[in-house]
C-alpha positions as CSV (number, residue, x, y, z in Angstrom):
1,X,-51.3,-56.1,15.3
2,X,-48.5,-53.9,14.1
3,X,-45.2,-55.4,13.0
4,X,-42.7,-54.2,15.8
5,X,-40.0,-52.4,14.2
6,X,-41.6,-51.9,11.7
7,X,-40.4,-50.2,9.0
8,X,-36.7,-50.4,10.5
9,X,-37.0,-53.8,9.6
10,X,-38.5,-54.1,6.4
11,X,-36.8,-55.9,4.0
12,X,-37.5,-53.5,0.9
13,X,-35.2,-50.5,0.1
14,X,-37.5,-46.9,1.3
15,X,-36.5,-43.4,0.1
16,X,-34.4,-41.8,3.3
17,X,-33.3,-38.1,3.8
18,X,-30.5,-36.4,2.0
19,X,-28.2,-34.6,4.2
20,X,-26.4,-31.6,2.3
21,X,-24.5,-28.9,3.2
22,X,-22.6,-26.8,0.4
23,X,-20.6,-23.2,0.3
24,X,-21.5,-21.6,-3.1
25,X,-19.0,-18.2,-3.3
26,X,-19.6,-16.7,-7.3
27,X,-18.9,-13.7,-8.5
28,X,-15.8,-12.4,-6.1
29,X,-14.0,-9.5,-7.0
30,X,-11.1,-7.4,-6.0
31,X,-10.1,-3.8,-8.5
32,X,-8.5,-1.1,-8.2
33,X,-7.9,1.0,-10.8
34,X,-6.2,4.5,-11.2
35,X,-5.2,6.8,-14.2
36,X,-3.0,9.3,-14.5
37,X,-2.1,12.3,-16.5
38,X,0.7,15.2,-16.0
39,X,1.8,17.5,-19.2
40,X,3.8,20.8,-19.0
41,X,4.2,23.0,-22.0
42,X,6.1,25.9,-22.0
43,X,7.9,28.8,-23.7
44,X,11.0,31.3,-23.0
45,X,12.7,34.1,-24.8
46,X,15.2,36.1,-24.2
47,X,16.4,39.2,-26.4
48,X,19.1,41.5,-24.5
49,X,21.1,44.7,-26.3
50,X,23.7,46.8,-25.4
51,X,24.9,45.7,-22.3
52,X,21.8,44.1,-21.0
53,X,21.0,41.2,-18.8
54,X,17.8,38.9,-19.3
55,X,17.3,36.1,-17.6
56,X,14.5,33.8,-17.6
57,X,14.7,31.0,-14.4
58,X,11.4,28.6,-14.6
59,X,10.8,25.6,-12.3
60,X,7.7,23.0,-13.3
61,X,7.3,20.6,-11.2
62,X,4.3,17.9,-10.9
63,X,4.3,14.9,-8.4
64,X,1.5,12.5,-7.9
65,X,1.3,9.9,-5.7
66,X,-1.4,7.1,-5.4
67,X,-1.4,3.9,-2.9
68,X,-4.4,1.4,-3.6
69,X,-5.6,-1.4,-1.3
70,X,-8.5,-3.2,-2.2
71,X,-9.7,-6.1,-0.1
72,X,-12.5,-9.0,-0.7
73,X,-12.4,-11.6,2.2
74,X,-14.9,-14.5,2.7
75,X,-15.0,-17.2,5.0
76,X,-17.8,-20.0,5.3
77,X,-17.7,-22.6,8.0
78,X,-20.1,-25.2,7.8
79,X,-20.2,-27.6,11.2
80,X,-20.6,-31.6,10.5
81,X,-23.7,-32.6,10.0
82,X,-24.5,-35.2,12.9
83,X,-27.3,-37.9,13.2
84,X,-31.1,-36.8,13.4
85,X,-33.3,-39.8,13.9
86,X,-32.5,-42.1,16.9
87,X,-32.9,-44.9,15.0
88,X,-30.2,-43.8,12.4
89,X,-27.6,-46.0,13.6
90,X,-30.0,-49.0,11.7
91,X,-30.9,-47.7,8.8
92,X,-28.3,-49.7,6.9
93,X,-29.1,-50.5,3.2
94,X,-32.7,-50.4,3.6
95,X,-32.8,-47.0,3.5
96,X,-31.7,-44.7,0.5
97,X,-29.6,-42.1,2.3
98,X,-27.8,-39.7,0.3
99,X,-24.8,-37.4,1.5
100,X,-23.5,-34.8,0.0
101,X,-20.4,-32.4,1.3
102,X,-19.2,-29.6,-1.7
103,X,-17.8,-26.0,-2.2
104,X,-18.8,-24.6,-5.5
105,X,-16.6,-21.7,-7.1
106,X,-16.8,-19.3,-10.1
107,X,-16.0,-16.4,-11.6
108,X,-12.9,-15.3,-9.4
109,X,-10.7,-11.5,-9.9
110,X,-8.3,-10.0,-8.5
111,X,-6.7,-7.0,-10.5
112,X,-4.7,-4.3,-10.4
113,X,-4.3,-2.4,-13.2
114,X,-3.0,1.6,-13.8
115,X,-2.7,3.9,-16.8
116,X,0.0,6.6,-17.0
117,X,0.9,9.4,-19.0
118,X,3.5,11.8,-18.9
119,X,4.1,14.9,-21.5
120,X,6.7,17.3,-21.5
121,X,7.6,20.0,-23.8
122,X,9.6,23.4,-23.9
123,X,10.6,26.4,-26.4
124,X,14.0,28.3,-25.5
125,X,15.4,31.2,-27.7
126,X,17.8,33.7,-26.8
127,X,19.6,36.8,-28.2
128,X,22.5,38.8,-27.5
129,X,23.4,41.7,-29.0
130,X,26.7,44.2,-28.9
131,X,28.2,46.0,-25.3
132,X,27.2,49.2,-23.2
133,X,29.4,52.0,-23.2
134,X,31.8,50.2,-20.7
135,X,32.4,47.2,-23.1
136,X,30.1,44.9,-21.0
137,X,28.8,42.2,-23.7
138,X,24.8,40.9,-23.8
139,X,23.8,38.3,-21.8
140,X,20.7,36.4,-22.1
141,X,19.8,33.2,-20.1
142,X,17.3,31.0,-20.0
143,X,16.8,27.9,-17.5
144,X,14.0,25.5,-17.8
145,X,13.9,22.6,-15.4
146,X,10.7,20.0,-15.9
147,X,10.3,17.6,-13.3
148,X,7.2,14.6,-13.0
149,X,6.9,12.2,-10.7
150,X,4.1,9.7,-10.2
151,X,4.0,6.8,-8.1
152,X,2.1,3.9,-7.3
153,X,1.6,0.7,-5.6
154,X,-1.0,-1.4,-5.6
155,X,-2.7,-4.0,-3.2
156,X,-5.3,-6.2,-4.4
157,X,-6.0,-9.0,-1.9
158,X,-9.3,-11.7,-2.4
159,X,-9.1,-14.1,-0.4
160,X,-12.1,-17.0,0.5
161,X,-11.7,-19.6,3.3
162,X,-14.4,-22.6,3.5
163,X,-14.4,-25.2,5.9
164,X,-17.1,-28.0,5.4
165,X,-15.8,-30.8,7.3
166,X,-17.3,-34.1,7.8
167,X,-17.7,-36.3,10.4
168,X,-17.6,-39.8,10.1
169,X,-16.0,-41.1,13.7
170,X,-19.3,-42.9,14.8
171,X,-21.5,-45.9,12.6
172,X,-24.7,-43.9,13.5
173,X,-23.3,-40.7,11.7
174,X,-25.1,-39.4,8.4
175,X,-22.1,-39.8,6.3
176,X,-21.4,-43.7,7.9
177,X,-24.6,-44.3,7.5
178,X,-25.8,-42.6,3.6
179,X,-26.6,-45.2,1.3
180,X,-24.7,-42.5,-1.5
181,X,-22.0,-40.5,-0.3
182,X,-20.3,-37.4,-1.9
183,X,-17.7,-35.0,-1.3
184,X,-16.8,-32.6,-4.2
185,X,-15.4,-29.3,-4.8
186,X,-16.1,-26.9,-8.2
187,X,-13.8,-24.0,-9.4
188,X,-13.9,-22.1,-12.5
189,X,-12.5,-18.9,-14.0
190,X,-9.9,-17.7,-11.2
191,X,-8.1,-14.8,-12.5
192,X,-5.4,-13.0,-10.2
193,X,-4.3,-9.7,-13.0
194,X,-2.1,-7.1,-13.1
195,X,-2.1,-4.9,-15.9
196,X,0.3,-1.7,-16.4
197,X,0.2,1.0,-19.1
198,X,2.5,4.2,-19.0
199,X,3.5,6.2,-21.7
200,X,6.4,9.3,-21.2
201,X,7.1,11.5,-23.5
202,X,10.0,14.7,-23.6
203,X,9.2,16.1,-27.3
204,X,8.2,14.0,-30.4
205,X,8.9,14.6,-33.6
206,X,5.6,15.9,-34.8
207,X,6.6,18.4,-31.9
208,X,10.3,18.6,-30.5
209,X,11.7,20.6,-27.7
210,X,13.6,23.5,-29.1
211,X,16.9,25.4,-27.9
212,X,17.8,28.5,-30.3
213,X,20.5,30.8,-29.3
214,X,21.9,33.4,-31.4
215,X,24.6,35.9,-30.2
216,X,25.8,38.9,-31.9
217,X,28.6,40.2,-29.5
218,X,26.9,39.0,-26.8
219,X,26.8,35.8,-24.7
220,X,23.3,33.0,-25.1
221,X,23.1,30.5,-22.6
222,X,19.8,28.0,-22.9
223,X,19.8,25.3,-20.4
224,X,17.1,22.4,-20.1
225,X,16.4,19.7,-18.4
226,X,13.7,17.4,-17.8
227,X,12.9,14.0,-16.1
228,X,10.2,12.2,-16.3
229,X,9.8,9.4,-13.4
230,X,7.4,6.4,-13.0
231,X,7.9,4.2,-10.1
232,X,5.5,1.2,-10.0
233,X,6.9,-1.0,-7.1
234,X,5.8,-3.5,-4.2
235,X,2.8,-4.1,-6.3
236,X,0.9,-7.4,-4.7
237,X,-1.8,-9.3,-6.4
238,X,-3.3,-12.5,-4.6
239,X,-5.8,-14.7,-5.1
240,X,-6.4,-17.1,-2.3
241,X,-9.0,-20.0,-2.3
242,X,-8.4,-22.6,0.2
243,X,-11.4,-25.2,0.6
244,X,-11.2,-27.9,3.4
245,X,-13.4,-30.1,2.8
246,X,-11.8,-33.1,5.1
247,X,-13.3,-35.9,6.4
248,X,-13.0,-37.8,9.9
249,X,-13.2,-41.5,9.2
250,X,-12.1,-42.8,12.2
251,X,-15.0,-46.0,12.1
252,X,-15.2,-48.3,9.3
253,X,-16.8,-47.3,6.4
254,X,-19.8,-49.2,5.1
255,X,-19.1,-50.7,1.6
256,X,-21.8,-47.8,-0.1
257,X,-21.2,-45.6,-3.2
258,X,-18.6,-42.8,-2.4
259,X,-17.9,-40.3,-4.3
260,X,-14.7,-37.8,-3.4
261,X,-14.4,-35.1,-6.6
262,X,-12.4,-32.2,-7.3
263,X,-13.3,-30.3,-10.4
264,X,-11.3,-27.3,-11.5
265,X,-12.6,-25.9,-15.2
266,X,-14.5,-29.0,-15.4
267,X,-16.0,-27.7,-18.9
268,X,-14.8,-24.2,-19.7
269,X,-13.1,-21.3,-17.9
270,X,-10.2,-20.5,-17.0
271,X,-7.1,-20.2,-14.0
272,X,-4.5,-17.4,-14.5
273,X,-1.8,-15.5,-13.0
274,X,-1.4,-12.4,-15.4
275,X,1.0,-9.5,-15.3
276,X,1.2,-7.3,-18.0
277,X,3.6,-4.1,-18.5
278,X,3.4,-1.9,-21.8
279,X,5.9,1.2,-22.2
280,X,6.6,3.9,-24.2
281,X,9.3,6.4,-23.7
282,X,10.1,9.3,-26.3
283,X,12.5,11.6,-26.7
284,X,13.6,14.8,-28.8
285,X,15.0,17.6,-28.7
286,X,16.3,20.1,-31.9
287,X,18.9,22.9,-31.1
288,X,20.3,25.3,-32.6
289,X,23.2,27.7,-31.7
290,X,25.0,31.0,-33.9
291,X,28.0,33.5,-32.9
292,X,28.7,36.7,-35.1
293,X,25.2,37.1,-36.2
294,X,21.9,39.4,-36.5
295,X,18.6,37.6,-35.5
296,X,18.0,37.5,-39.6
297,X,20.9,35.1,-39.9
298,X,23.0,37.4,-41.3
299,X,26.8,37.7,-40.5
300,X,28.1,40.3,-38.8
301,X,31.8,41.5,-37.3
302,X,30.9,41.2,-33.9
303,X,31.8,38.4,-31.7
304,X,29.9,36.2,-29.4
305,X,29.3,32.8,-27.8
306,X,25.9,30.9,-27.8
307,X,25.4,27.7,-26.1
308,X,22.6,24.9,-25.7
309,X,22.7,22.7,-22.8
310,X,19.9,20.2,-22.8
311,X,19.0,17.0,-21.0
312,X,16.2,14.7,-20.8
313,X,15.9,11.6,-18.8
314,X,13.1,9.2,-18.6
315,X,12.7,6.3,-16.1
316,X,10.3,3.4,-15.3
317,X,10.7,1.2,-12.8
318,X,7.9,-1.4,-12.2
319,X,7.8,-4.1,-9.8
320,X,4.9,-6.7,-9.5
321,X,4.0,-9.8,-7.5
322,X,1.1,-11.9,-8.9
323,X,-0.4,-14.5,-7.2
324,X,-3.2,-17.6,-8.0
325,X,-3.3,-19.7,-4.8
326,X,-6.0,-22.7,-4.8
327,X,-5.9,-24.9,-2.0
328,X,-8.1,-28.2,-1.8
329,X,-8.2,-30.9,0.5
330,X,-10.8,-33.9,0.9
């Protein structure tokens, strides 16, 4: 004759069931990337005799624009794991039940990062020389105007949501009930980078931007300008890992093992907000003006005016936002 109740009642400790449910989210990523490169090279001249009028009038003009968005969102909702067995509100001690709640996390990036270069370089010479029969002097002009542009902005956005809630309101639930209980959460290597790299350049001096005007009787005018601009603004990072891992413990707890954990790096890795800007601007320009002479330099009894008028301007303006947001509750 069977024992009734049997094994509900037996005195012994039996292996029971575990009762796990865990978010595992490795290996997210977010990038965006862009590079750009604008140069302009030129050359003008402009030689003008007896009475003659040269100009040269040259517009360069390069404009790029680039807008990014880049997106990685996950979301993981585990319901609460209820009872299974009708008889699970008396399995008490005798029973080995093990519980275990947990979000595991690795290997996290969000990053922005852009490479810009910028070159700009020009020649200018003019010459005047003497007047036509009406005593109208020489003129030679030239006017150069460079102008680059580039802008970017950048929105990186990874974000992860888990919700793995546990119930524990009623005696008969699993968690109540577990002879080893566990709630834990694992993070490692969360990065949230933004990384900038521009480079502008208006001559060098390997290479300078030249303005040569000579005038013999005649009137040079060179003009040059050039601007180089880099805007890099409203740039957003974010990284955004928020695990709820809560529990409901509404009934009295049995006096078991418990075991509530939150591990971030536990061993190695690492959790970063990075935002890194490198610049290089460079300038130079040689010129070189002469009244009363021949184009070999010599001097002469004529009159004349020459005149340079250069300008470079180089700007960067860079704005970023960098966020590492992990959010953990148990």
């Amino acid at each position: 004759m069977p024992q009734v109740g049997f094994p509900y009642s037996d005195p012994g400790s039996l292996q029971g069931g575990v009762r796990e449910h865990r978010a595992i989210l490795n290996g997210l990523q977010a990038d965006a990337f862009r590079s750009a490169s604008q140069s302009q090279q030129t050359g003008q001249a402009a030689r003008a005799f007896s009475g003659a009028n040269v100009t040269n009038d040259q517009t360069q003009t390069a404009s790029l624009g680039q807008d990014v968005v880049a997106t990685n969102s996950k979301l993981v909702t585990i319901s609460a794991v209820e009872g299974t067995n009708e008889h699970f509100a008396n399995f008490n001690f005798n029973y080995l039940q093990k519980y275990i709640a947990g979000a595991d996390a690795a290997d996290w990036l969000a990053r922005g990062a852009a490479n810009v270069a910028q070159a700009q370089g020009g020649d200018q010479s003019g010459f005047a020389k003497l007047e036509d029969f009406t005593g109208t002097d020489s003129t030679a002009d030239n006017n150069l105007v460079q102008n680059a542009m580039v802008t970017q902005a950048f929105d990186v956005d990874l974000t992860a949501s888990i919700s793995n809630t546990t119930m524990a309101d009623e005696v008969g639930t699993a968690y109540n009930q577990s002879r080893f209980r566990k709630i834990e959460a694992n993070l490692e290597d969360q990065s949230a980078q933004a990384i900038f790299t521009s480079g502008q350049r208006q001559g060098s001096a390997a290479d300078a931007v030249t303005q040569v005007a000579v005038a013999d009787g005649g009137h040079v005018n060179n003009t040059l300008a050039q601007t180089a601009t880099l805007v890099q603004t409203g740039n957003d990072v974010t990284l955004t890992g928020t695990f709820d891992l809560a529990r409901n413990e509404t009934a009295t707890l049995s006096p078991r093992t418990t075991d509530l954990l939150v591990n971030i790096n536990k061993l190695a890795g690492t959790n970063s907000a990075i935002n890194s800007s490198a610049a290089c601007q460079e300038q130079a320009i040689v010129q070189s003006a002469a009244g009363g002479v021949d184009e070999a330099g010599n001097v002469t009894e004529n009159d004349g005016t020459a005149m340079n008028d250069g300008s470079a301007s180089a700007s960067n303006n860079e704005s970023t936002t960098v966020l590492n947001s992990i959010s953990i509750s148990i």
